[in-house]
N, CA and C of each residue as an Amber inpcrd file, in Angstrom:
protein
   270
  22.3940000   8.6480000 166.7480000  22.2270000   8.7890000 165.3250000
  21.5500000   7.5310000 164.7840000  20.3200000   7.5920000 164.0600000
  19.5650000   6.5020000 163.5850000  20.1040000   6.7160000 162.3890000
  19.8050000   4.9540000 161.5000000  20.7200000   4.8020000 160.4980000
  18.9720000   4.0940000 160.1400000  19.0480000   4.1550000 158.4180000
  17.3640000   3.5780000 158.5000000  17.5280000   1.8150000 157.5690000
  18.2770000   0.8160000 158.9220000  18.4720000  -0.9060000 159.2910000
  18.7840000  -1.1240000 157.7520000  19.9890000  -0.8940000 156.8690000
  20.0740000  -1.2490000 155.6190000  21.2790000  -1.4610000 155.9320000
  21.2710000  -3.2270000 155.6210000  22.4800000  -3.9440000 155.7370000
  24.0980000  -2.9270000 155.5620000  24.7110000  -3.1940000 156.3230000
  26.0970000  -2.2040000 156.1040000  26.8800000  -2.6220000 156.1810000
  28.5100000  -2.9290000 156.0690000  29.4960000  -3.0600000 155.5470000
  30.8980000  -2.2810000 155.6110000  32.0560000  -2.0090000 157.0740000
  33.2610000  -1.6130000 156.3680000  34.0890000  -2.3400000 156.0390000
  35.2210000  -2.2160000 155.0440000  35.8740000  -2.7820000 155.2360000
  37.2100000  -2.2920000 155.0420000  38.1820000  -2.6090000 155.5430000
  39.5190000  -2.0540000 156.0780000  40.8100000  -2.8700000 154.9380000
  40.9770000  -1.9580000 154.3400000  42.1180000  -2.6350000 152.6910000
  43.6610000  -1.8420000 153.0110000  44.6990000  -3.3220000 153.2700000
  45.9480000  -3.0240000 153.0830000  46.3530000  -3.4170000 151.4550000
  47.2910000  -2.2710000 151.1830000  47.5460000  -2.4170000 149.6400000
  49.1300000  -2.6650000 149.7540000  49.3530000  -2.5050000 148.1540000
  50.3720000  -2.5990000 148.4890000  51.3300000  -1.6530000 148.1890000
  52.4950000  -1.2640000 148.4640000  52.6940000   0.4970000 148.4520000
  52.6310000   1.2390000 147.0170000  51.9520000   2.4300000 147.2820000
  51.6760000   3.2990000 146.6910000  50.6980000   3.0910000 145.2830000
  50.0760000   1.5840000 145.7380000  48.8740000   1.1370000 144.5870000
  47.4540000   1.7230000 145.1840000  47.4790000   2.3880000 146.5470000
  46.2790000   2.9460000 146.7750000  44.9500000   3.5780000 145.9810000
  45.8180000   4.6770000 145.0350000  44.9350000   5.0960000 144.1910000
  44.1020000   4.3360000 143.1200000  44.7080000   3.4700000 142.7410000
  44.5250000   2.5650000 141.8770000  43.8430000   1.4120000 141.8960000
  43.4960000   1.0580000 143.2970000  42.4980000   0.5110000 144.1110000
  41.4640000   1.2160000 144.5660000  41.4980000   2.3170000 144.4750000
  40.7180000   2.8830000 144.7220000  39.1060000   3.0990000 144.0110000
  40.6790000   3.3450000 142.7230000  39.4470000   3.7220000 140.8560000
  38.9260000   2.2680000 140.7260000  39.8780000   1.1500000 140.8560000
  39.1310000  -0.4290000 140.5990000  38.1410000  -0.7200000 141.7290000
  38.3090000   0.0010000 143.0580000  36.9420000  -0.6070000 144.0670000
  35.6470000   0.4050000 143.2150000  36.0590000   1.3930000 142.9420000
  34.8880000   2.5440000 141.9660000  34.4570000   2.0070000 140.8980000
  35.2110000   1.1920000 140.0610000  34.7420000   0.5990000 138.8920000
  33.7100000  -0.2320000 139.0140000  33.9670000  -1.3580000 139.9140000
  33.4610000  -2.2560000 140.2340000  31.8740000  -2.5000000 140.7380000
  32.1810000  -1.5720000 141.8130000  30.7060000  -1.0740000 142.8080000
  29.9910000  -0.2260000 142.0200000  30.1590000   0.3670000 141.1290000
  29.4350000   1.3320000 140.1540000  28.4650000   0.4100000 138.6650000
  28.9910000  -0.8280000 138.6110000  27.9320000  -2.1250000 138.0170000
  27.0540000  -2.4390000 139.6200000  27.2930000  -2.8680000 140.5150000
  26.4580000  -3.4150000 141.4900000  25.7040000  -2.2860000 141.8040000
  24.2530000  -3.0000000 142.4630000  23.1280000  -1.7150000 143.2840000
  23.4030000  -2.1510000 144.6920000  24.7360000  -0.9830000 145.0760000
  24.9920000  -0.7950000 146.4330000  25.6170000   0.6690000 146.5960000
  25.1000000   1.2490000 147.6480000  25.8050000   2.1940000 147.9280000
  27.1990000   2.2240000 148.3980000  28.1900000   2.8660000 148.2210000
  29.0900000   3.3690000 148.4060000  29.9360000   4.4390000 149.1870000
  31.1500000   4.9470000 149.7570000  32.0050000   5.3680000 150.3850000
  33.5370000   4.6130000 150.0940000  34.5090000   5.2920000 149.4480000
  36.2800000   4.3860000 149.6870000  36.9490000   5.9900000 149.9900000
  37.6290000   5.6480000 150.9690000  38.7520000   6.5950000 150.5990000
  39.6930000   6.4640000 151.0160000  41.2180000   7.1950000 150.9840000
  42.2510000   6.3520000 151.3970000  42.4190000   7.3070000 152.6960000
  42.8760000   6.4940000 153.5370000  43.4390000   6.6750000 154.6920000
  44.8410000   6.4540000 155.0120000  45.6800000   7.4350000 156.6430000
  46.8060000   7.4870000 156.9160000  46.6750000   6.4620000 158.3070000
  47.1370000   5.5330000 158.7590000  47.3350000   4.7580000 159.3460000
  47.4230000   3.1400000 159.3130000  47.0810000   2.2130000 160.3950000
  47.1700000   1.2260000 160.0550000  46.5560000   0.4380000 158.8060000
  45.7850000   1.0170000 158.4180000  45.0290000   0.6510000 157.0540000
  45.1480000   1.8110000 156.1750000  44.8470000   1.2060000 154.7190000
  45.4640000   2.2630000 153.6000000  44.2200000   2.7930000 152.8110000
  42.7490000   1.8200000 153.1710000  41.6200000   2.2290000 152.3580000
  40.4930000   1.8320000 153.2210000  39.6120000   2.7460000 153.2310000
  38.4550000   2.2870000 154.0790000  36.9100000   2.3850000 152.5070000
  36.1010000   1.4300000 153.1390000  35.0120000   1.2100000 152.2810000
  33.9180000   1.1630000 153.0890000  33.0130000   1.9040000 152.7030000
  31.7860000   1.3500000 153.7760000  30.7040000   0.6940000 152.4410000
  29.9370000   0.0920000 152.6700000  29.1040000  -0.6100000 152.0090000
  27.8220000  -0.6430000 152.2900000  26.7060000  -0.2590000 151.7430000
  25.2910000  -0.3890000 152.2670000  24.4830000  -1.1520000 150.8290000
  23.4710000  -1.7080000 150.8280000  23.0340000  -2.7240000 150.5620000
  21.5060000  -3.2000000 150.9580000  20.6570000  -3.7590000 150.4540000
  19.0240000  -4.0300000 151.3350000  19.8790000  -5.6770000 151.5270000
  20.5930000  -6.4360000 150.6320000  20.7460000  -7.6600000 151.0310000
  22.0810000  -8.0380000 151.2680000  22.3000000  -8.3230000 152.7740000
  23.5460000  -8.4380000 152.9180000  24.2050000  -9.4980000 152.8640000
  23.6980000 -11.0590000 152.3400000  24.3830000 -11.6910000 151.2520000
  24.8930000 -11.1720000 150.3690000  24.2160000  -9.9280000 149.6240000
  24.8870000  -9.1800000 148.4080000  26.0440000  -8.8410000 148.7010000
  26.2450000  -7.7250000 149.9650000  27.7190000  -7.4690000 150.5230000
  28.8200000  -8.2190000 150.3840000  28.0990000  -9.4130000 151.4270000
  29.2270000 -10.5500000 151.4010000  29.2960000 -11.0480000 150.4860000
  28.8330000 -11.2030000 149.1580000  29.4820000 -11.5020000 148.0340000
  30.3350000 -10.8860000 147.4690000  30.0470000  -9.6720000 147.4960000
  30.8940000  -8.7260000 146.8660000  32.5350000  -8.2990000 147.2960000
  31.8640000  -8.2510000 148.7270000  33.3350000  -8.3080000 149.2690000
  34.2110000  -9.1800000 148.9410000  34.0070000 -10.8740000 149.2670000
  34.5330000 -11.6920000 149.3060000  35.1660000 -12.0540000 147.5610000
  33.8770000 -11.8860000 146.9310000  34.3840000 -12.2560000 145.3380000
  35.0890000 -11.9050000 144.4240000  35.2360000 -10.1290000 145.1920000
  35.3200000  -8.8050000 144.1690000  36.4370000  -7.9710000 144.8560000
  36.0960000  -7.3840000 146.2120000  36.9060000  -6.6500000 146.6960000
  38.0390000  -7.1430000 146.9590000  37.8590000  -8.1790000 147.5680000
  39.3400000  -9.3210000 148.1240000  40.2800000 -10.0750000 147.0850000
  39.5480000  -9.7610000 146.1490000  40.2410000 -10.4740000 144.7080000
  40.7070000  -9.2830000 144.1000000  40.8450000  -8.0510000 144.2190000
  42.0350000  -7.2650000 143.5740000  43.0910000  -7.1850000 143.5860000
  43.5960000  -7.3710000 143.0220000  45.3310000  -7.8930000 142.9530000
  46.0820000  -7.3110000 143.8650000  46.3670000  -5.6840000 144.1620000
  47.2280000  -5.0360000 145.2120000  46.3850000  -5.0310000 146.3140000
  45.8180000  -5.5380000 146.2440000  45.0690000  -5.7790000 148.1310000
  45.5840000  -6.9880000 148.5940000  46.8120000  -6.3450000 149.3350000
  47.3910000  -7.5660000 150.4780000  46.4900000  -8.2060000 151.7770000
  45.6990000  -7.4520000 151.9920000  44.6910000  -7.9000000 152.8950000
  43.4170000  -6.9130000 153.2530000  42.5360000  -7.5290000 153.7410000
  41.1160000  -7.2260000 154.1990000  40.7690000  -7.3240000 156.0380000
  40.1300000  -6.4190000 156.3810000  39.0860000  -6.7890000 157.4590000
  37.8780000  -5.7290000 157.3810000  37.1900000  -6.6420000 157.6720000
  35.2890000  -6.4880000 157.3890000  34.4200000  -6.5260000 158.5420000
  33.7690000  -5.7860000 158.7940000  33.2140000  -5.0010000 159.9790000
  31.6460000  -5.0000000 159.6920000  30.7070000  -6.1100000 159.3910000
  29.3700000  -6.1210000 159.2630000  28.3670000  -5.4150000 160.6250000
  27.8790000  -4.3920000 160.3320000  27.3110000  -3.5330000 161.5970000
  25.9780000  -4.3070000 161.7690000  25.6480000  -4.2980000 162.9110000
  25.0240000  -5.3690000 163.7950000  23.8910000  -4.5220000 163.8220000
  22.6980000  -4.9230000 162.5980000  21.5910000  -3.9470000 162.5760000
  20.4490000  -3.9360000 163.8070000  20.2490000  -5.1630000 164.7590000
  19.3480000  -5.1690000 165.1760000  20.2090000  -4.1900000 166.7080000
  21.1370000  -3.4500000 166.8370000  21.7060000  -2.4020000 168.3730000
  21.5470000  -0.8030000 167.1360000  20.6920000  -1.0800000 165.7900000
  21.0990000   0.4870000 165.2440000  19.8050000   1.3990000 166.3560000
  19.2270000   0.6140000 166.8810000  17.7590000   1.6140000 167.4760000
  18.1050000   1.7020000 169.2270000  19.1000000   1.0990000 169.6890000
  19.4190000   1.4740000 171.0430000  19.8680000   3.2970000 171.4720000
């Protein structure tokens, strides 16, 4: 599956219980001022929210993540999964 090399982004959000939804609408709020594409939804397992992130500049990402996503209050924690554009054409 070719992806067409535009910086990408998941990232993996523990909340804190039953604030999922509500993180959800604030990761929607948020990303809906920025020009980035989007994906959140909540998930059943070790993690409670997944995000994927696409972007032409992926400084932008990592700002966003770091400034914005990680700074919402019921997000007990983060992990971030930057996809390694130059193996998308193998």
């Amino acid at each position: 599956m070719k992806n067409s090399l535009v910086p990408t982004a998941y990232v993996l959000l523990n909340s804190d219980l039953g604030s999922d939804e509500s993180i959800i609408k604030e990761v929607k709020e948020i990303l809906a001022e920025e020009d980035v594409k989007f994906e959140v939804q909540g998930v059943y397992g070790v993690y409670d929210i997944v995000l994927k992130l696409g972007s032409d500049d992926a400084e932008k990402l990592r700002a966003i993540i770091t400034n914005k996503i990680r700074r919402i209050s019921k997000v007990q924690s983060t992990l971030t999964m930057m996809v390694i554009e130059e193996q998308e054409d193998l």
